[in-house]
N, C-alpha and C positions, 0 to 999 in steps of 0.2 A: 721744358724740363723733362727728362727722361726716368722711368719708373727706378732705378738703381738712384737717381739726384734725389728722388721725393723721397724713397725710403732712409737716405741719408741725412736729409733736413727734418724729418721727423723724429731720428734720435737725436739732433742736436738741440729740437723743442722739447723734445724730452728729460734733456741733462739741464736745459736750461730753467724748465719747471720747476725738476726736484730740487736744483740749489736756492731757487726762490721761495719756494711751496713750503719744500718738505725743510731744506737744510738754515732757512731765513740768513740768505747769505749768494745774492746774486751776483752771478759770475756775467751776465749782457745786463745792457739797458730796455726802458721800458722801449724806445724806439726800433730797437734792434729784434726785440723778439715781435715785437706788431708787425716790422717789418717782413720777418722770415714765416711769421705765422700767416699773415695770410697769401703769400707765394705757394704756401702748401695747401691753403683751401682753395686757392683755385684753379690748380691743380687737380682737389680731389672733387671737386665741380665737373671739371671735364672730363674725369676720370673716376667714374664711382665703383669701377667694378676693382681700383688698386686702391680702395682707402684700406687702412691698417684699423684692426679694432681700440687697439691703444694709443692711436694720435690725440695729441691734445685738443684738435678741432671738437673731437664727440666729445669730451668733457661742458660744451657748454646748454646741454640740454635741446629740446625741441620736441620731445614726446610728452603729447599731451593723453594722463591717461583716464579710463571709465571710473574706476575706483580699487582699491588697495586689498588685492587679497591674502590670504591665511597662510603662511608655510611655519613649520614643525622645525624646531633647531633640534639639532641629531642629539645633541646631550642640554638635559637643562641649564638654562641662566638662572642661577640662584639670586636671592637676596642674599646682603649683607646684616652680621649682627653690629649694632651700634656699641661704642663706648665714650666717655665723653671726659675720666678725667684718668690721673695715675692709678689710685685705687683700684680701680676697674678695669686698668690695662694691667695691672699685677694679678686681678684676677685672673684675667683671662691668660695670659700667660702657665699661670700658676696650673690652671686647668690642662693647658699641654703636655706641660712636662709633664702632669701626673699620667697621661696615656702616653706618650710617646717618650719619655726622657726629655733634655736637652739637647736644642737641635736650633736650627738657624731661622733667620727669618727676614722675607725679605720685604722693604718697604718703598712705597712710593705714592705720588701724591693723588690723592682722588677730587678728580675732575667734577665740572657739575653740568652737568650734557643728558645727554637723551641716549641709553645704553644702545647697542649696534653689535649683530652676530655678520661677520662675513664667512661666507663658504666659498673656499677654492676646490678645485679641480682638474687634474690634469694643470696645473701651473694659474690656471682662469677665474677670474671672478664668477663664477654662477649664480650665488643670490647673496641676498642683504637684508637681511631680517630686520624690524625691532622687539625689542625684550618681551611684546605683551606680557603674559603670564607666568613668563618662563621657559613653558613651554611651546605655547603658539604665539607668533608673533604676524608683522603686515609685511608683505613680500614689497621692500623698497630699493629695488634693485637698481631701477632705473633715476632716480634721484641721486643714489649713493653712485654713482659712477659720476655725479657732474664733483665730488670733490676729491680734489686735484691732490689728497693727502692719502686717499686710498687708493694703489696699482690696481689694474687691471687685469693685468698679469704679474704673476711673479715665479721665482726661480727656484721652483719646491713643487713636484707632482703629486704626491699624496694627498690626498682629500683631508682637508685641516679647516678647522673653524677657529675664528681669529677673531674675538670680543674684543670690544673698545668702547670708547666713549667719544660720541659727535656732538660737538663744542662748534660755540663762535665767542670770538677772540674779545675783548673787553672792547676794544675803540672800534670793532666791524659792526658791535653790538650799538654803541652809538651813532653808527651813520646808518644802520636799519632804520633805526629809530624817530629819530629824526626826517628820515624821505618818506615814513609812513606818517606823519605828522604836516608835512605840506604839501600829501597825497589827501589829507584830510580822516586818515584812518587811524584807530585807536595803536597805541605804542604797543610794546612787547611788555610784559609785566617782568621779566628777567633775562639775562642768554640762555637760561635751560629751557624755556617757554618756545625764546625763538628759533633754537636748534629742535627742539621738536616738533615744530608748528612751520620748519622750512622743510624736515624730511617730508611731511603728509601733503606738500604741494602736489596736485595732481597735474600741474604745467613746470615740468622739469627746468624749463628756463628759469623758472621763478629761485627753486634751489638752487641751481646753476650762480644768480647773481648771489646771493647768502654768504658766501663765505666761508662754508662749512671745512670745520678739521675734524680729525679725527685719529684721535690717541688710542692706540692698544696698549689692552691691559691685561687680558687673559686669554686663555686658550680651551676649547671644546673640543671636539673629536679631532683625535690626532693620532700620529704613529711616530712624532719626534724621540730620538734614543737619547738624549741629553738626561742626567739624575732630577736637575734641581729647576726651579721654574726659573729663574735669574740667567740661567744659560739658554734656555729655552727661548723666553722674553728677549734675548741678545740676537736668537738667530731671526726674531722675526723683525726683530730694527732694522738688522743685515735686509731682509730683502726689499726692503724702499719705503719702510713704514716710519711714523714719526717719531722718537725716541723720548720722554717725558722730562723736561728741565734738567731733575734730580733725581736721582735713586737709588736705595742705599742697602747694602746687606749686612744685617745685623744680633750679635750671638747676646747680645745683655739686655736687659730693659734699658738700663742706664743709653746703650745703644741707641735706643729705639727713643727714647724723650729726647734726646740730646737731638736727632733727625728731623722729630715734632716740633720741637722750639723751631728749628732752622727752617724750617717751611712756613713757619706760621709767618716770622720775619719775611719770608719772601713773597708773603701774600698780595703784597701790592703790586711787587717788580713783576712776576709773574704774569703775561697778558689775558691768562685764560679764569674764569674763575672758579676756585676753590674751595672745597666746604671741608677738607679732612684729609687723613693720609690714610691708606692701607697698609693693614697687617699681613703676610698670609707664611704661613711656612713653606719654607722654600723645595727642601725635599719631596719630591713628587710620590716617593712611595709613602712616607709619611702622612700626607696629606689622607692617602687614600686611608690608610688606618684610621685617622682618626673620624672619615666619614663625613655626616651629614644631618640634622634633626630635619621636622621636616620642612622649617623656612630656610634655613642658610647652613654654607661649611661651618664646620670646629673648626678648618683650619684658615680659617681667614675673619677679618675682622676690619670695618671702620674706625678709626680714634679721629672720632671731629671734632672741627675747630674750634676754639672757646667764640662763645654766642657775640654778635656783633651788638652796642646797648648804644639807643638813640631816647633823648628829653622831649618827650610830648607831653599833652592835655589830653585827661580823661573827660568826654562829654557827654558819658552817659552809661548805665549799665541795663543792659539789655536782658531778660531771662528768658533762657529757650528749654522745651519742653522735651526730652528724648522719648524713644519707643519706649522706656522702661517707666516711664515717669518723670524720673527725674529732672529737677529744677538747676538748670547751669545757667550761673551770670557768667554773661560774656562784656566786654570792654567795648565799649565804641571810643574810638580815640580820633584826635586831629591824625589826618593821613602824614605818613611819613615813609622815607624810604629808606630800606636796608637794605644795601647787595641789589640796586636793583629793583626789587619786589618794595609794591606800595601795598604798605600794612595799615587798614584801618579799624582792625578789629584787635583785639588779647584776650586769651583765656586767662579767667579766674577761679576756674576748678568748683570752688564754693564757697558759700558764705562764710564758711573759718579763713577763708584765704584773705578776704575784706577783712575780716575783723584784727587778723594776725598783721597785713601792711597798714589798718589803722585808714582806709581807703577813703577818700570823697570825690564827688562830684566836681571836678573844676580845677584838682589836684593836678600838679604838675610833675612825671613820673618817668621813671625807667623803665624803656620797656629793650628787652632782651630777644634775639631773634638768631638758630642756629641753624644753615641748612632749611632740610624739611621740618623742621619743628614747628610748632602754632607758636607766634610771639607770646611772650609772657611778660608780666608785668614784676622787676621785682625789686623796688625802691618807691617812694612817694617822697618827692621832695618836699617837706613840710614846711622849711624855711623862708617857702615861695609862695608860701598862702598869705590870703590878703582880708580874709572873712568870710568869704562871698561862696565857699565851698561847703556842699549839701552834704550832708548826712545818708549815706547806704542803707534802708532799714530791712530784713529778712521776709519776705515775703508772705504773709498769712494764707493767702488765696492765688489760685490759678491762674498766670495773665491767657491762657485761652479760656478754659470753661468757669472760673469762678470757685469752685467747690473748694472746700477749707483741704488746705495743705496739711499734709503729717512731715512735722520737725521732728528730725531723727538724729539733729547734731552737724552732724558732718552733712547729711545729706537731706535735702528736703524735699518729699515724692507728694506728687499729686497722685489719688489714690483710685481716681475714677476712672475705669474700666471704657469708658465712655467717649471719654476728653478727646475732644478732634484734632489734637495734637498728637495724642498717641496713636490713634487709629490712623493719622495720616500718616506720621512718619516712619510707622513698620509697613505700610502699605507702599508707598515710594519706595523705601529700601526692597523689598520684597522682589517688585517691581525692573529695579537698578539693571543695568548691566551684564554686573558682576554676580548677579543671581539668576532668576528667569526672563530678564533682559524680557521685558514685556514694551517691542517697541508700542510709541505714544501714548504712554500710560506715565506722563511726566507729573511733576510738582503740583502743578495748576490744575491739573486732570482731576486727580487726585482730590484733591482739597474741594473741587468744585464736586465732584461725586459725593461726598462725605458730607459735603453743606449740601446739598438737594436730598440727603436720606438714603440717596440710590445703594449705596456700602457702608459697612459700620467697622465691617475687618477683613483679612485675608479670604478667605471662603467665600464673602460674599461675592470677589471677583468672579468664581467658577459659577454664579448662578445668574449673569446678570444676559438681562432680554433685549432684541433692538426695539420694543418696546420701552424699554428702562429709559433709553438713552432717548428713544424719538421727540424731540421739542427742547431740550436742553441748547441753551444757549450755546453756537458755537456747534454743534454736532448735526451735520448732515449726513445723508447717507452715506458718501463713502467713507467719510472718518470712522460714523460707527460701526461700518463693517471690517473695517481696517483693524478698530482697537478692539473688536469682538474675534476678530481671526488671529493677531495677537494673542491674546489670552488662551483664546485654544490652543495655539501652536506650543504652548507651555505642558501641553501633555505630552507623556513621554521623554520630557529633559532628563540629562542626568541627574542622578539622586544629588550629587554632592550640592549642584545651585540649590535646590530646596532646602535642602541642610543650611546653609549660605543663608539663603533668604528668611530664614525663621529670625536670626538676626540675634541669634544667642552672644550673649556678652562675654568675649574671649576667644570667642570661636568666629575664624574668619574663613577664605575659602580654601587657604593651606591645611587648616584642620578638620574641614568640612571634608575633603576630598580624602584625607586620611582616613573618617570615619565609615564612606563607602569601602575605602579600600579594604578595609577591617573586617566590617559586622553585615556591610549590605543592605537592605531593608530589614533588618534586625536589630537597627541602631537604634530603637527606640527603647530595646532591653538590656541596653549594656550595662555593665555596673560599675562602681569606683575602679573596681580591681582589673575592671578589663581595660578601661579606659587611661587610665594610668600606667598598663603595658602597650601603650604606643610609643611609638619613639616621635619624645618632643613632648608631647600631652604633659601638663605637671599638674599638680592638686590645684588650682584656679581656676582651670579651663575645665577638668573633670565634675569638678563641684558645682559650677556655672552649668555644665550641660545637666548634671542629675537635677539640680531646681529646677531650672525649665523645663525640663521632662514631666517634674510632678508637678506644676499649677497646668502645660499644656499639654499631655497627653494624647486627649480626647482629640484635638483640634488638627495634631499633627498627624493622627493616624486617622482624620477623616479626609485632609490633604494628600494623603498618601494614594487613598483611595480613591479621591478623584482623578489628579495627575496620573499614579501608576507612573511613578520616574523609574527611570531606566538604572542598571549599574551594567557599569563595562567590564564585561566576562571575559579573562583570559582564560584562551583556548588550551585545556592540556594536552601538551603536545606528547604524542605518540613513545612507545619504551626507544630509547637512541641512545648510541655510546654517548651521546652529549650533556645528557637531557640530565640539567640542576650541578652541570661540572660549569665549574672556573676556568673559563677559555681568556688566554691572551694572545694577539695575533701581532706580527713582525713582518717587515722587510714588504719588497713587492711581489706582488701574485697575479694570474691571468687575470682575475677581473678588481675590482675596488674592494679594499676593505670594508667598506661600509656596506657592501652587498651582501659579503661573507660573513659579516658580524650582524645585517639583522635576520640571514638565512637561518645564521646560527641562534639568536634566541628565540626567530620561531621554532626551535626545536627543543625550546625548554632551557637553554644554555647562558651561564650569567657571564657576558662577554668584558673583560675589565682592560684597563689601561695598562697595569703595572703587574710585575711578576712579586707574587710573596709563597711563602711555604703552604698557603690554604691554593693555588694555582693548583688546576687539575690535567690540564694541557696548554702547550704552548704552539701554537701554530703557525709556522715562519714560513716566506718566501727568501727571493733575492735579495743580498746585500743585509739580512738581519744582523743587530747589533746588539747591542749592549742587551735587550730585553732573553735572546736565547741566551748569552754567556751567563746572562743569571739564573735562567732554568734548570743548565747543566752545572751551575755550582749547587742550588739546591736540589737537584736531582730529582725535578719537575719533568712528566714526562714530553716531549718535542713530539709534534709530527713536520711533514711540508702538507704543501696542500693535496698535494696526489695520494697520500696517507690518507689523510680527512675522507678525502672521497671514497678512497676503496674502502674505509669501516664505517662510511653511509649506506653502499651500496649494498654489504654483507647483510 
């Protein structure tokens, strides 16, 4: 085979992919492309230094890697805000109009996958993020190239980021399943599980067999000239991406249910599965007007699916003790499966919730289950009782420490300051991850620290001795030095995990992170009035933080003192023609917009997508479109980029 044959049988494994892969509509047979497929690997065997990056052979993995690092998506991955029935889509609706007027909207189905940011470049795949935070995710670049639904190239230079959602297919999710079952290894609990639990293989091959698709759905850093997301979303089907069943564009509410009925209907035909449909408004300047709080768009919205309701036995109710006190029965029920996911637990909120279903022991019941939701219980079939069903009585005393409960009605608080249930579960969370991510400082840890005396609360972690620890079951020297250099390594964290780990009710690390950006180490004196002019903060979360400020005070400002966390100081940048203007940049220029756009906010510059009458420059190269013709209808001033430069260098 001569190098002009191989490149030619690689685009014909190539067309014969996408019609398989991507268009579910095979144009050869499975013999035909085995056959042709491996003529090219052995080929690219004897020939390594002609293999193409895009042949189908490298789709099937073989890099085994150390482990999964950090990369930064150029523009945040938001959450979504929920809705769940009409009322509440009329709400939310209703809230548009009233900032933008009437305008369009476009819908389509929301997948249930493991989110995915891909970044092209010059035409190239370069990385493949997951969602972590939003803003830092794990660099799974070499995984996401083994599925055969993401190009590797495509026929677009501008540096674009291209969200999606990576799914496995409802019967790929059964034969996973199953071969991990007479491998002798536990099943997948759902496909959202197994699609996120194939990306984080560190043996590419392992991904590689998975099966993995993956659906675009939105778009992050870009320079497309198209108005509306629906044209936008069409160019990037166009360049070899999967295109979503159904998808509809929609000016009425009436629209918009009429779309939601019809998918809920197709929720079984559908191979992939689905928990809801997306809202977003489709005009991209709009969007931007309407902005952002600080969890999710105004312009975008979930409508999930009505909850799927399965008949089990309740066999018992469980009370679990929160940091605050608080006493929640939880459900222990016969396991049963919904979507997937074996459910063997339900919330019951609280003892008016038992009293209002009229609850027993032995009851045979509906339990409801939507998405991410905790199942709930919301039926007891009464009909089905036989005698034999126990009576729920409210709890007088503590099931961890004993000491008499305060009934408050709705809510019933253990009241001791003490209870090693409180002190342990603000201490884990504290501990968590998503706070000062204090590694081996786990559940058992914890609870075992708390029963030997060693801690009674947060603080006590910063005073503890390898002394403390020497003799403790289970703690040898390197562990204690391990989890004692841990705990140190927690000085210096950013302010907002402290904030996070205080573990205020209402307050998560979205609001945590707001509060640094605000006040600083002076958020322990904010008041209603300050805190209520955040964007996002409502009277709940305000009122939640000024209580816990006044019973913990002292606690948090001796925390403060020991850590000394950090806040992330933006640098003010120097006087510049730029510096606090509205720059939009167009067309192509000598180097990457993304170089020029964050050159330009380290010079103080707030760099945006779209052109409106608050634009304070427009900054265009080659072939600029629609974005300048809208500068010079609003008579936004334009430079090029040799402009730019010559009023930097001034």
């Amino acid at each position: 085979m001569t190098k002009e044959e191989y490149l030619k049988d690689v685009q014909t494994l190539k067309k014969w992919a996408y019609a398989y892969y991507v268009e579910d509509n095979p144009i050869a047979t499975d013999e035909e492309y085995d056959k042709l497929y491996h003529k090219v690997l052995d080929y690219e065997k004897s020939h390594p230094e002609d293999i193409v990056e895009d042949s189908p052979t490298q789709r099937v993995g073989g890099i085994v890697l150390d482990s999964f690092k950090k990369a930064k998506h150029i523009k945040p991955m938001w959450s979504m805000e929920d809705i769940f029935d009409s009322s509440e889509l009329k709400e939310w609706v209703d809230r548009v109009y009233k900032n933008v007027g009437e305008c369009e909207f476009f819908c389509e189905p929301k997948f249930d996958g493991a989110s995915m940011n891909l970044l092209y470049e010059n035409g190239k795949l370069v990385r493949a993020i997951t969602r972590g935070d939003g803003v830092v995710g794990e660099d799974v670049t070499e995984n996401v190239k083994t599925i055969r639904s993401v190009p590797i190239g495509i026929d677009y230079k501008e540096l674009i980021e291209i969200r999606g959602e990576v799914v496995i297919r409802k019967d790929d999710f059964e034969v996973i399943n199953k071969e991990r079952l007479e491998k002798g290894e536990s099943p997948f609990a759902n496909p959202r599980n197994a699609a996120a639990g194939s990306l984080r293989q560190l043996d590419t091959k392992v991904t590689a067999k998975r099966r993995l698709v993956f659906y675009p759905w939105g778009i992050g850093e870009n320079s497309l000239k198209e108005p509306l997301l629906s044209q936008r979303m069409n160019f990037i089907y166009s360049l070899g991406f999967l295109k979503p069943p159904y998808s509809k564009e929609c000016k009425t509410i009436k629209c918009i249910e009429d779309f939601y009925q019809f998918l809920i209907s197709k929720r079984d035909e559908i191979p992939v599965m689905m928990d809801g449909m997306v809202i977003k408004v489709d005009d991209i300047i709009l969007q931007e007007k309407l902005g952002y709080t600080v969890k999710y768009p105004r312009w975008m919205v979930a409508y999930k699916f009505p909850a799927v309701e399965k008949v089990t036995k309740l066999l018992d109710v469980i009370l679990q003790v929160g940091r605050t006190g608080v006493i929640t029965p939880v459900a222990k029920i016969e396991p049963i499966n919904i979507e997937g996911a074996m459910v063997s637990r339900a919330t019951l909120h609280n003892f008016d919730e038992i009293e209002r279903l009229d609850l027993k022991i032995g009851d045979y019941i509906i339990v409801i289950r939507s998405g991410d939701v905790i199942p709930k219980i919301t039926k007891v079939l009464k009909d089905r009782r036989d005698g034999d069903e126990i009576e729920i009585k409210r709890p007088t005393n503590c099931p961890v420490c004993g000491s008499e409960l305060l009934d408050e009605g709705t809510l019933i608080k253990c009241q001791n300051l003490e209870c090693p249930a409180r002190v342990v579960n603000s201490i884990i969370y504290f501990a968590s991850k998503g706070c000062m991510n204090i590694d081996g400082l786990g559940e058992k840890i914890v609870e075992q620290l708390v029963n030997e005396g060693k801690i009674k609360d947060i603080l006590d972690l910063y005073s503890l001795k390898y002394e403390d620890l020497e003799g403790l079951e289970g703690f040898k020297e390197k562990k204690i030095n391990n989890l004692l250099k841990a705990i140190e390594a927690t000085k210096g964290a950013r302010l907002w995990r402290l904030i996070n780990g205080l573990g205020i009710e209402h307050i998560g690390e979205v609001g945590s992170k707001a509060l640094e950006q605000k006040f600083g180490l002076n958020f322990v004196n904010a008041t209603y009035e300050d805190l209520v002019s955040i964007e996002g903060f409502g009277e709940e979360m305000a009122n939640s933080f000024l209580e816990f400020m006044r019973v913990n005070r002292d606690k948090v400002l001796k925390l403060i003192e020991i850590i000394k966390p950090t806040v992330e100081q933006k640098q003010e940048a120097k006087d510049n023609p730029f510096k606090d203007k509205r720059v939009v940049l167009t067309g192509t220029m000598s180097q990457s917009r993304g170089e020029i756009k964050a050159m330009l906010e380290a010079l103080g510059a707030k760099v945006s997508g779209s052109v409106s009458k608050k634009t304070d420059f427009v900054i265009y190269g080659e072939d600029a479109g629609s974005k300048l013709t809208k500068a010079k209808e609003l008579g936004v001033a334009t430079l090029t980029q040799e402009q730019m430069e010559e009023m930097l260098q001034k």
